[in-house]
C-alpha positions in Angstrom: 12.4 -7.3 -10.5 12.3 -3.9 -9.6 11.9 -4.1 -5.6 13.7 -6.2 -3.3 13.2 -7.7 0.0 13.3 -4.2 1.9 9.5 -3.4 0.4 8.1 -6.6 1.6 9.9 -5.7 5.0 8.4 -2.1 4.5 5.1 -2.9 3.9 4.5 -5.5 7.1 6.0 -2.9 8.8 4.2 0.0 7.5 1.0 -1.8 7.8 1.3 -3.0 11.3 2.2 -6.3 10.7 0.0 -9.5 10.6 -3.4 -7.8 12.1 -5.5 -10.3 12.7 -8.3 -11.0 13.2 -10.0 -8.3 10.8 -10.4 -4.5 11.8 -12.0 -1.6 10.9 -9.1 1.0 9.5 -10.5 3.8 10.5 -10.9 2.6 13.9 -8.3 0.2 14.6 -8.2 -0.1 18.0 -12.0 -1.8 18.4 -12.7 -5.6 18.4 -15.4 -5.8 16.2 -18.8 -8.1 16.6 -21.1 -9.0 13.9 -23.7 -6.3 13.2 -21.1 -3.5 14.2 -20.8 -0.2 11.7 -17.4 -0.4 9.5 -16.9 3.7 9.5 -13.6 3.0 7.0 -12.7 -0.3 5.2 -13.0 -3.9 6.5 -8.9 -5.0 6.6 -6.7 -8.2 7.4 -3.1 -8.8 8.0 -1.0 -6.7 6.1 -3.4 -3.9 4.8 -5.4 -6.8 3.1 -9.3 -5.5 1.9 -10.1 -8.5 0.1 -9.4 -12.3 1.0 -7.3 -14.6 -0.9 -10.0 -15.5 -3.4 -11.1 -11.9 -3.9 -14.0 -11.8 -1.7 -14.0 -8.5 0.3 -12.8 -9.2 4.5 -15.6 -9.9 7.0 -15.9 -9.4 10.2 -14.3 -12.1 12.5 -11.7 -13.5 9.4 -8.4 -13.9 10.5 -5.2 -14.8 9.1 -1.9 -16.7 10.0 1.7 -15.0 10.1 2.7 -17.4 7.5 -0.3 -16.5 5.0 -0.1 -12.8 5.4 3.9 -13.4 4.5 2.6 -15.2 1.4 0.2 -13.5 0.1 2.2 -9.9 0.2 5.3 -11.7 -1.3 2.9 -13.1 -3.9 0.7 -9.3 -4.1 4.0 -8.0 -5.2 5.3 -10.1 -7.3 1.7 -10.3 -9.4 0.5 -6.9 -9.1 3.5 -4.4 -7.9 6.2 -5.6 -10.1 3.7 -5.4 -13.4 2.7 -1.9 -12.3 6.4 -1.0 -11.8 7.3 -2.5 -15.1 4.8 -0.6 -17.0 4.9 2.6 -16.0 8.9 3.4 -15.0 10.7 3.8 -18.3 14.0 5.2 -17.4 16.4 3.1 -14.9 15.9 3.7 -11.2 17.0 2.8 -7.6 16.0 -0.3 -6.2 15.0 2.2 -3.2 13.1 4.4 -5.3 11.1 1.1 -6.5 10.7 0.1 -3.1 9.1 3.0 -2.2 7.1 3.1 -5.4 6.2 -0.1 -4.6 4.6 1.0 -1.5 2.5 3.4 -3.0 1.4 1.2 -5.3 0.2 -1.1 -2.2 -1.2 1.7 -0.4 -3.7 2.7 -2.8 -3.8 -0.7 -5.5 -2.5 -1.2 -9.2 -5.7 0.2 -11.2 -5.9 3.6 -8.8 -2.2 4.6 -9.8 -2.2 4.2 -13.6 -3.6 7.6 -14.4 -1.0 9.6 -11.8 1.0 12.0 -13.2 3.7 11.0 -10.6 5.0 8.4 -13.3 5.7 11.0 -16.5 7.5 13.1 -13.9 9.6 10.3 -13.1 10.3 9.3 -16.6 11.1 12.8 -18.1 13.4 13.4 -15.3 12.1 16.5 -14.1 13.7 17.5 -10.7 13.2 15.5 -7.2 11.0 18.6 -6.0 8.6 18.1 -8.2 8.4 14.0 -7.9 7.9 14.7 -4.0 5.4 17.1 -4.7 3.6 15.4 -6.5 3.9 12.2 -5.0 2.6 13.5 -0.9 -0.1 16.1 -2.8 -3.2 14.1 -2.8 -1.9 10.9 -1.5 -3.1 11.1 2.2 -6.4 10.8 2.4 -9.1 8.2 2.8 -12.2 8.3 1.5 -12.4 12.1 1.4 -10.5 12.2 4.6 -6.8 13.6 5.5 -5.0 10.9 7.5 -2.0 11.4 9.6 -0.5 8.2 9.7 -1.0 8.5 5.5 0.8 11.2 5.6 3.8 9.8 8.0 3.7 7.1 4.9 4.4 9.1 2.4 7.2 10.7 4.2 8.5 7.1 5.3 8.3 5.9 1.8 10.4 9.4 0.4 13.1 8.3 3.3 13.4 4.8 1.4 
């Protein structure tokens, strides 16, 4: 493994912990009721879109402390690690993974593949231009610049 301990710790925390029951990211703060408008994405526990069997999040799901622990520790281990393993070529930091890692989790194994983050990283070119790359583009939502995205990024570059 790539990661350690410190990005399952980093992503609860990043994410808010266990939220539950179900809420609307881009308004986080309402309870929602069936029939309300979702203005971002439906999302569970610890950044969860989609339920354990794949099915996207509905309104009035919820999840325990216990299952949001196991499902991350089992989201990395299936689709983080892979991700990590197949596009870092050169040896890195278990921090740099970490925070990698959470990048990864932020925005999901198929978006990442075509980022030209990754050939930076593995032709060495200098840390200014990884960290360029890695904040330009990376903190928006749906069209929209975020500011706690953007606190990410720089949380995951302090890893």
């Amino acid at each position: 493994m790539l990661t350690d301990h410190k990005l399952e710790e980093f992503l609860f925390i990043s994410e808010g912990g266990n939220r539950s029951p179900a809420y609307d990211d881009f308004q986080p703060w309402k309870t929602l009721e069936p029939g309300d408008e979702i203005k971002g994405t439906l999302t569970i526990g610890p950044g969860f879109t989609t339920r354990s069997d794949g099915s996207p999040v509905q309104i009035g799901d919820t999840m325990t402390d216990q299952e949001a622990y196991d499902r991350l520790r089992r989201y990395i281990a299936e689709e983080v690690e892979p991700v990590l393993e197949d596009l870092i070529h050169v040896p890195i930091a278990t921090s740099l993974a970490n925070a990698l890692g959470s990048l990864i989790y932020n925005f999901g194994a198929t978006e990442v593949y075509g980022w030209r983050l990754w050939g930076r990283i593995n032709s060495g070119e200098p840390a200014i231009n990884v960290v360029n790359e890695w904040v330009d583009g990376t903190f928006s939502s749906k069209g929209v610049p975020l500011l706690g995205l953007l606190r990410r990024r720089f949380k995951e570059l302090g890893l």
